[in-house]
C-alpha positions in Angstrom: 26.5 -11.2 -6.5 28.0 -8.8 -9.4 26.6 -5.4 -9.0 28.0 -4.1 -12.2 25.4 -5.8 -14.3 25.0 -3.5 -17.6 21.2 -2.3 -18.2 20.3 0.1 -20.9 16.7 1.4 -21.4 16.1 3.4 -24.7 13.3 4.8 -26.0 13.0 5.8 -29.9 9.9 7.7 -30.1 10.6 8.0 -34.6 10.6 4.1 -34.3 8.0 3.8 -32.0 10.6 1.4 -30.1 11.8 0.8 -27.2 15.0 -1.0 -26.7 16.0 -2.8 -23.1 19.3 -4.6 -22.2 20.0 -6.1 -19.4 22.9 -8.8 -17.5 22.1 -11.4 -15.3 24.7 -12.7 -12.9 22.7 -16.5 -13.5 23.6 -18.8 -16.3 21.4 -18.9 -19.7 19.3 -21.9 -18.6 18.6 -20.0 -15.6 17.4 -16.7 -17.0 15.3 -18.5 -20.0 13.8 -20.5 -17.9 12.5 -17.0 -15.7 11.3 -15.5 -19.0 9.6 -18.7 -20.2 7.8 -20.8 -17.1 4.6 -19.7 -15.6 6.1 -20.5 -12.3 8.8 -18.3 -12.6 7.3 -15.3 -14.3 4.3 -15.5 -11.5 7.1 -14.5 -9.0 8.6 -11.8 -10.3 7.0 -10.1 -13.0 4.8 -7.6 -11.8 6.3 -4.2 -9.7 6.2 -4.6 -6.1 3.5 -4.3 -4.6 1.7 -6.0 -7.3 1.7 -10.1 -8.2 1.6 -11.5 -11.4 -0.9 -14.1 -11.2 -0.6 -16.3 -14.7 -4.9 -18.0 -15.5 -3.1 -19.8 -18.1 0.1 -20.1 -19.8 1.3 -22.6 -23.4 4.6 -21.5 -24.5 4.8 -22.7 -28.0 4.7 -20.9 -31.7 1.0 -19.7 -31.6 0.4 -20.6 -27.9 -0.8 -17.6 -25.6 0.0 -16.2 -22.0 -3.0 -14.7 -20.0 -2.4 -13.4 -16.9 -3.5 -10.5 -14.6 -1.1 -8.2 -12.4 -2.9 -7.6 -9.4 -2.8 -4.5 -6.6 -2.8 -4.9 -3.3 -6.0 -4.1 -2.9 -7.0 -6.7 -5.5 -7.6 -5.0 -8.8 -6.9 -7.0 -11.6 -5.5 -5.5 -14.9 -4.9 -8.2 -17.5 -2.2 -8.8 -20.2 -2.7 -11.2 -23.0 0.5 -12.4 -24.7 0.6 -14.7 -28.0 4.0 -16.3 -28.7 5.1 -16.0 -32.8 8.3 -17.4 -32.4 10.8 -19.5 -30.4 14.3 -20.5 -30.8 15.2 -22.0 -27.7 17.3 -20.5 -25.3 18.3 -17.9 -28.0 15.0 -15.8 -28.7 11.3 -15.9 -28.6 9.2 -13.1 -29.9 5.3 -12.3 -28.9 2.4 -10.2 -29.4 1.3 -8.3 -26.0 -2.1 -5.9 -25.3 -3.7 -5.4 -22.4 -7.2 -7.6 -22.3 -10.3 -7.5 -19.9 -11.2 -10.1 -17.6 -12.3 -12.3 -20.8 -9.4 -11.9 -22.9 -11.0 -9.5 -25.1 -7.6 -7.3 -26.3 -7.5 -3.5 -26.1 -5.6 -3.0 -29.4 -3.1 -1.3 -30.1 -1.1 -3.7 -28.8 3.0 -4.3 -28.7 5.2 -6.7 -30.9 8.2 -8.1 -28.1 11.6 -9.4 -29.4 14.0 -10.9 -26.6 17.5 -12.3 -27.1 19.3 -14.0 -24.7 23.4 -14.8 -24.8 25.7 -15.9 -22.3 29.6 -15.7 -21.4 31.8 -16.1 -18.6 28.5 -16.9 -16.3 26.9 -13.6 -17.0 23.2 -13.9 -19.2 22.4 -11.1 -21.3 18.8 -10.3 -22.5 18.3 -7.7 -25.2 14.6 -6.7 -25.6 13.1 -4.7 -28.1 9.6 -3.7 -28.1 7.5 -2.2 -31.4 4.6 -0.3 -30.2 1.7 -0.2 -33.1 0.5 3.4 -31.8 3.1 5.9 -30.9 0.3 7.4 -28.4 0.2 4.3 -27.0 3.5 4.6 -26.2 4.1 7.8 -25.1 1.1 7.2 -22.7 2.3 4.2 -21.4 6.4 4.6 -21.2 6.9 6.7 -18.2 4.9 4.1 -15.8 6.8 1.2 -18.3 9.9 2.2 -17.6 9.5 2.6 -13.5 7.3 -0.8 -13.7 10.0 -2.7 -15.7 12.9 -1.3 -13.6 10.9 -3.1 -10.6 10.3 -6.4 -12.3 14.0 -7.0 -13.2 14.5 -6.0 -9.6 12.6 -8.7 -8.5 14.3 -11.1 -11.0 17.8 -10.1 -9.3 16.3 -11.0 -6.1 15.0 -14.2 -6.9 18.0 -15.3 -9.0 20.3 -14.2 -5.4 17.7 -16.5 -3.3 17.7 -19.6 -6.2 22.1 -19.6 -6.1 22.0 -19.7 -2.2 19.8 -23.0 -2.5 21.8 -26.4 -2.6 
């Protein structure tokens, strides 16, 4: 496993951005298919302790992801995702806010770019995320960044276990 993987977090308050990049040591089929298949995300996007627990999940243009990230003492806190645009295994862009159990959104919510590229074996995702309300932002970044840091953690872990399987 490389351990020199290159990951950037940025925050551009003026923008009301925030800008992520990050290397994979797993090939572009690999890491797209982590970002885009229920079964996937559900294992590693949500900070340990929590689980990501996806209700439902349609990745196409216009198609939605609802799913809940869930303490370990069972709270729920739900995410609702709708997908604007995908170029396969190049980019897919998508409109996130937090929902309640009924997938009611809690607007402001967050427009999500992510570009993936590969060379020499190594995948490299480049996220950018446009937060409609800067307070939004600033209320949410410091837990975002810890939260995100986790997830892609996870990610490394799972793509370690998947290459050791035959």
């Amino acid at each position: 496993m490389n351990n020199d993987l290159l990951f950037d977090f940025t925050v551009d308050k003026a923008a009301q951005k925030v800008f992520i990049t990050r290397e994979f040591d797993a090939g572009l089929d690999l890491v797209w298919d982590a970002f885009t298949k229920q079964e996937i995300l559900d294992q590693w996007a949500a900070p340990a302790p929590m689980r990501s627990k996806t209700k439902y999940m349609n990745f196409e243009v216009g198609g939605r992801r609802f799913y809940a990230m869930i303490s370990p003492d069972g709270q729920e806190r739900w995410l609702l995702q709708k997908y604007t645009s995908i170029t396969p295994k190049t980019n897919f862009k998508l409109y996130n806010s937090f929902a309640d159990k009924d997938e009611t959104p809690e607007l402001p919510g967050s427009e999500w770019d992510y570009n993936f590229g590969e060379q020499d074996g190594i995948t490299t995702v480049n996220i950018s995320i446009y937060n409609e309300s800067l307070e939004r932002m600033e209320r949410l970044t410091d837990g975002f960044t810890k939260g995100m840091m986790l997830m892609l953690k996870n990610l490394d872990d799972l793509f370690a276990t998947l290459s050791q399987k035959p």
